[in-house]
Biopython code that builds the backbone (N, CA, C, O; Angstrom):
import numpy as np
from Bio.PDB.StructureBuilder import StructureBuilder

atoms = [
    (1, "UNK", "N", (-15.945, -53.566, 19.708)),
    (1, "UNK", "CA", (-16.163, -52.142, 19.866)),
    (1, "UNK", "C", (-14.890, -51.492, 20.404)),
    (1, "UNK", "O", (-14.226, -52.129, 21.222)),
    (2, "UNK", "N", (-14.405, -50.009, 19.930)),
    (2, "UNK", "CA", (-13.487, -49.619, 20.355)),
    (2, "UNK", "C", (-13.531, -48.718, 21.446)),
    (2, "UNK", "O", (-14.323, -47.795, 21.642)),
    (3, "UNK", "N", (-12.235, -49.247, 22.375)),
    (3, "UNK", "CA", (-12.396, -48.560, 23.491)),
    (3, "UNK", "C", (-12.036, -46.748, 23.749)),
    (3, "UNK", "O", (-10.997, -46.275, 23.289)),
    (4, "UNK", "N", (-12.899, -46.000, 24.420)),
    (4, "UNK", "CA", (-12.415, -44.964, 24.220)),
    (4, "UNK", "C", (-10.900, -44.287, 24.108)),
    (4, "UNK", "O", (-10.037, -45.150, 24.269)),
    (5, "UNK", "N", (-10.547, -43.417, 23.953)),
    (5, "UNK", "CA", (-9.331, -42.830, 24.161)),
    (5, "UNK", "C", (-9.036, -42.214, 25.833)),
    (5, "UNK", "O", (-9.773, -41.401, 26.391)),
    (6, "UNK", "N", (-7.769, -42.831, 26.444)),
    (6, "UNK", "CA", (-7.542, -41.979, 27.853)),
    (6, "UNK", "C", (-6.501, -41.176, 27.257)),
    (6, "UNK", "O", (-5.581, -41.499, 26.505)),
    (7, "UNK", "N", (-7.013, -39.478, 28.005)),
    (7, "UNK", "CA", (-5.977, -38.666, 27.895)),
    (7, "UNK", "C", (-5.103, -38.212, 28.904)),
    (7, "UNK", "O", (-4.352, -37.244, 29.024)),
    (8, "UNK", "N", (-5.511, -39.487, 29.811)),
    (8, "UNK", "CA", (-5.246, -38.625, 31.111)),
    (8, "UNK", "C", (-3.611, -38.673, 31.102)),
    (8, "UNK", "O", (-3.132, -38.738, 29.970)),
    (9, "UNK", "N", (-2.508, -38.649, 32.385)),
    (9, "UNK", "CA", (-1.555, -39.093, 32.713)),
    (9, "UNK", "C", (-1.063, -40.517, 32.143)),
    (9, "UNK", "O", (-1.967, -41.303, 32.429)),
    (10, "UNK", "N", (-0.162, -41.120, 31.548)),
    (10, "UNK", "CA", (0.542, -41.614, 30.714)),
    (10, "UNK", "C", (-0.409, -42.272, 29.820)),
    (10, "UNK", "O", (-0.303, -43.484, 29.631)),
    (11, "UNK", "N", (-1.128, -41.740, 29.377)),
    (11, "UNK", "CA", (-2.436, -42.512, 28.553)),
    (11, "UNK", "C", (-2.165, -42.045, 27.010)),
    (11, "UNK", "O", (-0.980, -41.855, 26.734)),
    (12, "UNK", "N", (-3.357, -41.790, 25.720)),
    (12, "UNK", "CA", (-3.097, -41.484, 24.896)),
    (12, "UNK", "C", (-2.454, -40.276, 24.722)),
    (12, "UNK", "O", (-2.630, -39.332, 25.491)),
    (13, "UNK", "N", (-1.699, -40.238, 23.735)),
    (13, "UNK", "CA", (-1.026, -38.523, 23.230)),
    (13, "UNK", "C", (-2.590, -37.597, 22.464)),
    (13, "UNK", "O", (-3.443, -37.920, 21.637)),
    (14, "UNK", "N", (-2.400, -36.737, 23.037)),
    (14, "UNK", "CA", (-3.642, -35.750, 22.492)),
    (14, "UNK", "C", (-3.420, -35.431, 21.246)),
    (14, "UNK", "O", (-2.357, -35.580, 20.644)),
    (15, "UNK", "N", (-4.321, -35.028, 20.875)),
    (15, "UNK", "CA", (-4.435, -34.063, 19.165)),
    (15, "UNK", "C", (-3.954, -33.385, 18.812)),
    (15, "UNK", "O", (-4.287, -32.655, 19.746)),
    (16, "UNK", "N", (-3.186, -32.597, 18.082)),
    (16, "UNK", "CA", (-2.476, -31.381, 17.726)),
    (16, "UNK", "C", (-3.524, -30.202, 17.689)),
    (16, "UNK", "O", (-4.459, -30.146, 16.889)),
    (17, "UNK", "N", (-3.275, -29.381, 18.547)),
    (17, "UNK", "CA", (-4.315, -28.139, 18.003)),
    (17, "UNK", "C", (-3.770, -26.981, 17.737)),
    (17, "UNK", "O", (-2.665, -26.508, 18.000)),
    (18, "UNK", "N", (-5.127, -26.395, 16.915)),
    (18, "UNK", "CA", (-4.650, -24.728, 15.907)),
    (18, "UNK", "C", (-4.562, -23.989, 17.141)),
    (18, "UNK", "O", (-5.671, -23.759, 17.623)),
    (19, "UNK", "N", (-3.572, -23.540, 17.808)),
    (19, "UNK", "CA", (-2.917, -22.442, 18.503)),
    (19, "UNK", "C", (-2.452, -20.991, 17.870)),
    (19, "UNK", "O", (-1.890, -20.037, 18.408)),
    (20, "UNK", "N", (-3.033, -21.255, 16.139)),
    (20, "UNK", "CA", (-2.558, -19.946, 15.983)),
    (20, "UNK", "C", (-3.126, -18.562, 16.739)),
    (20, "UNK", "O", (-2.407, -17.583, 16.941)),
    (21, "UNK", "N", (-4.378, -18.634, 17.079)),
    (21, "UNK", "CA", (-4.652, -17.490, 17.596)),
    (21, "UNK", "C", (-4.044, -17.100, 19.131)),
    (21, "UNK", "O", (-4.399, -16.231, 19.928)),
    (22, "UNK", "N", (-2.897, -18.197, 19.202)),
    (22, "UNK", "CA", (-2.219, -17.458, 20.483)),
    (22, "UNK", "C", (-1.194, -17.500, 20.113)),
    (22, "UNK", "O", (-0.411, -17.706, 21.040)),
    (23, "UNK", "N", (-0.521, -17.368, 18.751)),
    (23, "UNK", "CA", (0.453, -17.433, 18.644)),
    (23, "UNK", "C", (1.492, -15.331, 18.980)),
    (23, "UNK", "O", (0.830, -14.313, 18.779)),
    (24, "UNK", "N", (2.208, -15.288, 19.204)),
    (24, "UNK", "CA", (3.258, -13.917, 18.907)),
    (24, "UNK", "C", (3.149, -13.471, 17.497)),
    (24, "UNK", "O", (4.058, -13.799, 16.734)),
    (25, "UNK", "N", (2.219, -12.810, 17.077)),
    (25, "UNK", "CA", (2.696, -12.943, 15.689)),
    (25, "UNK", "C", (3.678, -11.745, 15.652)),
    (25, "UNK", "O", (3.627, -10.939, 16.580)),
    (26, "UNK", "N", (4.709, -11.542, 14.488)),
    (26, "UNK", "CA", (5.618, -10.376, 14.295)),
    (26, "UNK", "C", (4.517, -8.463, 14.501)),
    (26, "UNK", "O", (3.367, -8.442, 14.940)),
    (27, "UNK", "N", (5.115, -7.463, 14.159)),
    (27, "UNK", "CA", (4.772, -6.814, 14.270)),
    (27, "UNK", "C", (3.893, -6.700, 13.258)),
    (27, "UNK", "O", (2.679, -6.877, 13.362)),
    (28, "UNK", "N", (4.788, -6.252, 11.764)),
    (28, "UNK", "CA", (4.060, -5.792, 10.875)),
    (28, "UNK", "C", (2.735, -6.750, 10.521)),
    (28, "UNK", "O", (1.875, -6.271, 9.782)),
    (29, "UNK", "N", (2.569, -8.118, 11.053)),
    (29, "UNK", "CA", (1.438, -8.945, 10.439)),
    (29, "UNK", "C", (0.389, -8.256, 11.890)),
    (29, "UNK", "O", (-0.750, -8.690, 11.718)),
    (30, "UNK", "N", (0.410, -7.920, 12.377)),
    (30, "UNK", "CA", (-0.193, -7.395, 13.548)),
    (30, "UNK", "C", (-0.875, -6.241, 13.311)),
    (30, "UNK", "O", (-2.047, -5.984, 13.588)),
    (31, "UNK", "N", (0.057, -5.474, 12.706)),
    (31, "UNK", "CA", (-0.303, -3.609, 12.001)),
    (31, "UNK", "C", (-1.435, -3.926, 11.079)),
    (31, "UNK", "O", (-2.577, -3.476, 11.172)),
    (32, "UNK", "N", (-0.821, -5.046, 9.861)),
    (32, "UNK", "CA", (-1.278, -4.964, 8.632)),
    (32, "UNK", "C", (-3.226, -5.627, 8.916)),
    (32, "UNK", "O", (-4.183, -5.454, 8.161)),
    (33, "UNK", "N", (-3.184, -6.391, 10.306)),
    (33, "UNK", "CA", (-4.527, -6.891, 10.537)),
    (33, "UNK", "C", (-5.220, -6.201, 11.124)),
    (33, "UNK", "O", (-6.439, -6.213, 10.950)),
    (34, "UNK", "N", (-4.433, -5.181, 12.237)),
    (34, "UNK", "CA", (-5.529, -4.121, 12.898)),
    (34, "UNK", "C", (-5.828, -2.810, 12.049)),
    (34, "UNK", "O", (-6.655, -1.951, 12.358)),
    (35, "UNK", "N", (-4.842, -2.807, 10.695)),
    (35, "UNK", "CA", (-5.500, -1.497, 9.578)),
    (35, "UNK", "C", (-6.612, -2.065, 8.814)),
    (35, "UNK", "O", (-7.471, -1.321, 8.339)),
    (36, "UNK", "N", (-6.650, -3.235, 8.676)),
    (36, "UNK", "CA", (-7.779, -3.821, 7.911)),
    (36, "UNK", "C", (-8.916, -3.797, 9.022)),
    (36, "UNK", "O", (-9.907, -3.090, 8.839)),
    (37, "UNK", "N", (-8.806, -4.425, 9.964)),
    (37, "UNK", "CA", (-10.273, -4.494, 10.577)),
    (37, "UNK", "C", (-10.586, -2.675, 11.080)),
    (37, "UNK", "O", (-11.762, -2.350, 11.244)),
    (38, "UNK", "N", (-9.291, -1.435, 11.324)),
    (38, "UNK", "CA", (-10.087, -0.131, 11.697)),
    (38, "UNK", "C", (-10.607, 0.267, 9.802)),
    (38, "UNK", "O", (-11.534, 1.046, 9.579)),
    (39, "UNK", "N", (-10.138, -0.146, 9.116)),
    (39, "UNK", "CA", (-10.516, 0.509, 7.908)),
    (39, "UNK", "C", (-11.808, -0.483, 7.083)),
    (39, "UNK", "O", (-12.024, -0.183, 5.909)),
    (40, "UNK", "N", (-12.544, -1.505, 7.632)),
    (40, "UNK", "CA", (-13.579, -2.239, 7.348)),
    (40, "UNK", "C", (-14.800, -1.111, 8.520)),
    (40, "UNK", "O", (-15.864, -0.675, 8.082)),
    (41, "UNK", "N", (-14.191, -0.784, 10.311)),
    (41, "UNK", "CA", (-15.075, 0.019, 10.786)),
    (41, "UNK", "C", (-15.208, 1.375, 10.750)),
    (41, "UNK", "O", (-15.958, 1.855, 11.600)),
    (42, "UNK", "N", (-14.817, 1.919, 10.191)),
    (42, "UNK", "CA", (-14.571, 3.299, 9.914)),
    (42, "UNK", "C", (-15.269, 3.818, 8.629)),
    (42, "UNK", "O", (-14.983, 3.265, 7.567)),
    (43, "UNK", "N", (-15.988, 4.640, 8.640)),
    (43, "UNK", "CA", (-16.896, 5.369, 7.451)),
    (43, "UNK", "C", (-15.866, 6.271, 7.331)),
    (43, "UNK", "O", (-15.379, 6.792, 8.334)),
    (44, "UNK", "N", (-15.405, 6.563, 6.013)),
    (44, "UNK", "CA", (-14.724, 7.050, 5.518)),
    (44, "UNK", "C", (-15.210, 8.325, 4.313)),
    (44, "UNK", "O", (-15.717, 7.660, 3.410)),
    (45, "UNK", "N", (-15.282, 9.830, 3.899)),
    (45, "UNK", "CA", (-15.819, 10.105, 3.123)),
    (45, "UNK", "C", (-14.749, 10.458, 2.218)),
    (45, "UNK", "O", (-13.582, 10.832, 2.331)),
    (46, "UNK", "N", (-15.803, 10.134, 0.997)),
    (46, "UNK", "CA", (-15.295, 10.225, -0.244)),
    (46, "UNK", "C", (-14.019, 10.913, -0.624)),
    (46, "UNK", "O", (-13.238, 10.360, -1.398)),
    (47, "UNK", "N", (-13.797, 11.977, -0.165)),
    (47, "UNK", "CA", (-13.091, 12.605, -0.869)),
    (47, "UNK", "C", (-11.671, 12.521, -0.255)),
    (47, "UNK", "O", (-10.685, 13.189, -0.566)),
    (48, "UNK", "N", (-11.809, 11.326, 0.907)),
    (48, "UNK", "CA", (-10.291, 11.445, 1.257)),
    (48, "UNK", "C", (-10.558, 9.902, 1.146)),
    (48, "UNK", "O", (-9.482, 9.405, 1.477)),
    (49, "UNK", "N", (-11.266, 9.078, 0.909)),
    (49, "UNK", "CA", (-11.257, 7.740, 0.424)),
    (49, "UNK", "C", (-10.878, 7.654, -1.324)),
    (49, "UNK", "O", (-10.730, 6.538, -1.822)),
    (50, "UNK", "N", (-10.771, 8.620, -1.989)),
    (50, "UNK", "CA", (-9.966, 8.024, -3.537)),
    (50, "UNK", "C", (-8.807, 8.214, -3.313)),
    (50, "UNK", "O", (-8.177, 7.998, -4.348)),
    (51, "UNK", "N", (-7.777, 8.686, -2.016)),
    (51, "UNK", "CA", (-6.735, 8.310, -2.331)),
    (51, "UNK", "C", (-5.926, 7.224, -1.571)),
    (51, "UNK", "O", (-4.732, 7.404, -1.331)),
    (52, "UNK", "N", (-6.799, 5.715, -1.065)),
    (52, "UNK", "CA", (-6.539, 4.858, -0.673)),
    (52, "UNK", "C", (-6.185, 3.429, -1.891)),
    (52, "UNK", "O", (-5.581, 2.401, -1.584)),
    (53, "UNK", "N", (-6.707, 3.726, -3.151)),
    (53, "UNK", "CA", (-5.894, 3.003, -4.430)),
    (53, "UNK", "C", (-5.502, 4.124, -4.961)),
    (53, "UNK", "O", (-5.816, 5.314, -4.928)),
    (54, "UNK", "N", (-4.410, 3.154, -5.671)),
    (54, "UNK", "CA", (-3.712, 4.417, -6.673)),
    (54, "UNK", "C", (-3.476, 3.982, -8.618)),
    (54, "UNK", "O", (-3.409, 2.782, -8.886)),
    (55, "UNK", "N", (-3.416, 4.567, -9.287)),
    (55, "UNK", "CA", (-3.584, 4.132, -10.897)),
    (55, "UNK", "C", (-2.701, 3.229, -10.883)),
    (55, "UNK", "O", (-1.931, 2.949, -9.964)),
    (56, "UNK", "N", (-2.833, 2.594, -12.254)),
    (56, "UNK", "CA", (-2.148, 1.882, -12.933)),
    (56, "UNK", "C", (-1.013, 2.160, -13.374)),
    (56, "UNK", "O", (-0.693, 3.336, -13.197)),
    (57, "UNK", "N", (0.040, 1.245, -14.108)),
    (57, "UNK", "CA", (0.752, 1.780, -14.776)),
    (57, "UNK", "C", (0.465, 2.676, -15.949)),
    (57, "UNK", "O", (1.128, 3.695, -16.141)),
    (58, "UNK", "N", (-0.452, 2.329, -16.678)),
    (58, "UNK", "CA", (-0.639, 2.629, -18.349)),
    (58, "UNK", "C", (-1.207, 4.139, -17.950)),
    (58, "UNK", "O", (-0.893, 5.099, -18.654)),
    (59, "UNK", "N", (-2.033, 4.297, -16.822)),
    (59, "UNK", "CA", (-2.234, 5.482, -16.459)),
    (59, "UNK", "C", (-1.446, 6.446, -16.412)),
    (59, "UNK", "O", (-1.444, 7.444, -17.133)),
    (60, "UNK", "N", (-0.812, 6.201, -15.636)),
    (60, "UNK", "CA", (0.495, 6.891, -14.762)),
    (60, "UNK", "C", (1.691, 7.275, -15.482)),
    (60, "UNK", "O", (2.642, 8.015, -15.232)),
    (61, "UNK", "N", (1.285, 6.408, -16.634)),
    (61, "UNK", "CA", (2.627, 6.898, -17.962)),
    (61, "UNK", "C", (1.597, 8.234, -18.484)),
    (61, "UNK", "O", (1.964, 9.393, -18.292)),
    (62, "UNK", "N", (0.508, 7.969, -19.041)),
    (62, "UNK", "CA", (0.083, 9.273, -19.962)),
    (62, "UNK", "C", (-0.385, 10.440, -18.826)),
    (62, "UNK", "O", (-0.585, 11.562, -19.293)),
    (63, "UNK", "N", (-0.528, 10.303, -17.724)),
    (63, "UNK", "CA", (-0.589, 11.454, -16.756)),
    (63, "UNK", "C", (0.636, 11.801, -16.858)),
    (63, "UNK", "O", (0.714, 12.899, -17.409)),
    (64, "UNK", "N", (1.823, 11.287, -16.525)),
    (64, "UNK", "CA", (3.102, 11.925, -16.679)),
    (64, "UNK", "C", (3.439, 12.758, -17.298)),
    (64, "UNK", "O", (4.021, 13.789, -16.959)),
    (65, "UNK", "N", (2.861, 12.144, -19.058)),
    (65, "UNK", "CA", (3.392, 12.390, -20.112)),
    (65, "UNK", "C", (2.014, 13.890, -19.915)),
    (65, "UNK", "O", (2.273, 14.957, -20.471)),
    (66, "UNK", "N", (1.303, 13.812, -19.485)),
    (66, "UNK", "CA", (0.443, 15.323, -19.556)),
    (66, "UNK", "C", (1.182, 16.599, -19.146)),
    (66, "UNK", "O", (1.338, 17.702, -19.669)),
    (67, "UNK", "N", (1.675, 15.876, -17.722)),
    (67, "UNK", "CA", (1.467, 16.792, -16.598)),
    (67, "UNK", "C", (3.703, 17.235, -17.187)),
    (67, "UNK", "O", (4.400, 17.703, -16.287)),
    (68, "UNK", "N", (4.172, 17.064, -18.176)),
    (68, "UNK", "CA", (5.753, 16.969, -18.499)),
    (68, "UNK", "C", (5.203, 18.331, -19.026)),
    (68, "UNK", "O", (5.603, 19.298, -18.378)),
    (69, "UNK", "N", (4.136, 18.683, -20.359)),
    (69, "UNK", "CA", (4.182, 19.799, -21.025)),
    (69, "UNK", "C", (3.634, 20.837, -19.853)),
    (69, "UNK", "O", (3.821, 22.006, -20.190)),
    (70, "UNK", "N", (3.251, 20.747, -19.070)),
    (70, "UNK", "CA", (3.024, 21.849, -17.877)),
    (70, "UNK", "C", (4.194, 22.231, -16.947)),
    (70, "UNK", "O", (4.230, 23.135, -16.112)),
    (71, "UNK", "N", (5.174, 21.303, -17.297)),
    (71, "UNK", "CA", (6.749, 21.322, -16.214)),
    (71, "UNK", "C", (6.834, 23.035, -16.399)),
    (71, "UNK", "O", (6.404, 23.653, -17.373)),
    (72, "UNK", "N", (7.674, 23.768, -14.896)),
    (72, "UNK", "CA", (8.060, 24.594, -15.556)),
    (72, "UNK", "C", (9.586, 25.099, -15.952)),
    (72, "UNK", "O", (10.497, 24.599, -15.292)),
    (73, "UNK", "N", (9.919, 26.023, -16.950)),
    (73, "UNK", "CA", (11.295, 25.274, -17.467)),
    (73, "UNK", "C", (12.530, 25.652, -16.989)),
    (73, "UNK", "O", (12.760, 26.847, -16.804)),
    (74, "UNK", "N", (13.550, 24.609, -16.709)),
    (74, "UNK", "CA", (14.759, 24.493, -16.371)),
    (74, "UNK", "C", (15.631, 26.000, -16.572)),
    (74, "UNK", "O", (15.686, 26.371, -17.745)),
    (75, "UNK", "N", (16.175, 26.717, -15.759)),
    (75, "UNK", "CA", (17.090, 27.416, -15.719)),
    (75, "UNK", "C", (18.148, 27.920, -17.114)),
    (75, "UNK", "O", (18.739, 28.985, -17.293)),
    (76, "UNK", "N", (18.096, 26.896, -17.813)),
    (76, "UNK", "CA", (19.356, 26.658, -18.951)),
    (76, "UNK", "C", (18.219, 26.752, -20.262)),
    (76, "UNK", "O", (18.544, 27.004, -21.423)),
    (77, "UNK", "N", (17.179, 26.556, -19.909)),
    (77, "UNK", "CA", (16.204, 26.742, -21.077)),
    (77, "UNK", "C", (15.828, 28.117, -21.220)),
    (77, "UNK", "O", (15.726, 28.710, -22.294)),
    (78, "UNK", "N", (15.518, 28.848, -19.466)),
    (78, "UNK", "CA", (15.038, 30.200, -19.580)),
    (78, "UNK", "C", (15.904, 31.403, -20.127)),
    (78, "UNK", "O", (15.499, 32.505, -20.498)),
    (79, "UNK", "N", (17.647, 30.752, -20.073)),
    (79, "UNK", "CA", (18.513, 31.918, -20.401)),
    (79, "UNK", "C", (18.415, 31.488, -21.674)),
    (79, "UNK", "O", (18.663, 32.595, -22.151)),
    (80, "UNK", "N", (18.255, 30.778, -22.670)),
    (80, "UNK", "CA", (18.780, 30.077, -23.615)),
    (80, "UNK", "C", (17.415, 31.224, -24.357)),
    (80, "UNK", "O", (17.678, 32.100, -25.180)),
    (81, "UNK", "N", (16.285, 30.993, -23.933)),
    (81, "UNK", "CA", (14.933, 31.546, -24.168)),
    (81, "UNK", "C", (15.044, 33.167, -24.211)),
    (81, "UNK", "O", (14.583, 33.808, -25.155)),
    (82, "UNK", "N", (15.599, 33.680, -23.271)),
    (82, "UNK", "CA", (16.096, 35.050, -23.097)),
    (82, "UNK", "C", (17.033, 35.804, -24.016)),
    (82, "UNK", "O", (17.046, 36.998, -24.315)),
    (83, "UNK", "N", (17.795, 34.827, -24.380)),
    (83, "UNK", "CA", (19.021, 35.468, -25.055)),
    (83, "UNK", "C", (18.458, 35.407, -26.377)),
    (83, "UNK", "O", (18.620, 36.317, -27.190)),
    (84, "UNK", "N", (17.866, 34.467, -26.592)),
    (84, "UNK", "CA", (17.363, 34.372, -28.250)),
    (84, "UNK", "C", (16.496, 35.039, -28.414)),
    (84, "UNK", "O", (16.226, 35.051, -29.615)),
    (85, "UNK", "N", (15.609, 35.883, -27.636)),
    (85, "UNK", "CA", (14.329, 37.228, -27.811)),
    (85, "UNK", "C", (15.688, 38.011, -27.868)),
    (85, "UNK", "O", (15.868, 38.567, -28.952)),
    (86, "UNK", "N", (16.328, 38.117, -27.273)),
    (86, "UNK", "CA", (16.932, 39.461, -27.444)),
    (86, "UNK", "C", (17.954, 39.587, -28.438)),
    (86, "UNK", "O", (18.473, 40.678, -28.674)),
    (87, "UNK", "N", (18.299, 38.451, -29.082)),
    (87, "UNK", "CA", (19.054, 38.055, -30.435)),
    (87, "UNK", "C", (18.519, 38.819, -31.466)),
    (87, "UNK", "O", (19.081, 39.524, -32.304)),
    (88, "UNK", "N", (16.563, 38.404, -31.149)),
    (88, "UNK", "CA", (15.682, 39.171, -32.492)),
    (88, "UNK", "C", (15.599, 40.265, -31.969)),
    (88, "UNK", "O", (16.027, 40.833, -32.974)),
    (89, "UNK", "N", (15.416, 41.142, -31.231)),
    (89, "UNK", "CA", (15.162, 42.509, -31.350)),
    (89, "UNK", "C", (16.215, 43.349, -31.789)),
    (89, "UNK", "O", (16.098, 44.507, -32.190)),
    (90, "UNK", "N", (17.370, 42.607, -31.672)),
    (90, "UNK", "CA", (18.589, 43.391, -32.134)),
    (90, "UNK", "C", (18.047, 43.787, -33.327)),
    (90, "UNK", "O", (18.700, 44.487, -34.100)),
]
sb = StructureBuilder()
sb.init_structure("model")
sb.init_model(0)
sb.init_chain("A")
sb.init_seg("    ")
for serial, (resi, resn, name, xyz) in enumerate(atoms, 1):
    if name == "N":
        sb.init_residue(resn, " ", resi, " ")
    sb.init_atom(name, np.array(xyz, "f"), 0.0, 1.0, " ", f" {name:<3s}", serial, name[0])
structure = sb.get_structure()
């Protein structure tokens, strides 16, 4: 039969243990764990909770491509635009 383990003073070497939860961790891993656990307790309403994800790419190209014909236009377009109405009324 085997004899127990002594841990005492020059006896067996102890176990390695998980100390991570006392470890220093850096800052940002610190931030990034206390935004997750206030944003798991926190009721949040709707309308300021859709802008916590954001689209896709494939999205974000044809919104672009929407929101380009609504631009409004460049300086060099408006004289360019100006001069040529007044080209035709001549």
């Amino acid at each position: 039969e085997k004899t127990p383990k002594n841990f005492r003073l020059g006896g067996d070497i102890q176990p390695k243990r998980d100390l991570t939860r006392f470890v220093r961790w850096p800052r940002y891993i610190r931030l990034q764990r206390m935004k997750k656990i206030m944003l798991m307790r926190l009721k949040m309403p709707p309308a300021i909770h859709r802008f916590n994800s954001t689209i896709d790419k494939n999205q974000a190209g044809s919104l672009l491509r929407l929101l380009k014909k609504y631009q409004p236009e460049t300086k060099e377009a408006k004289k360019a635009r100006l001069s040529e109405m007044a080209q035709q009324k001549k």
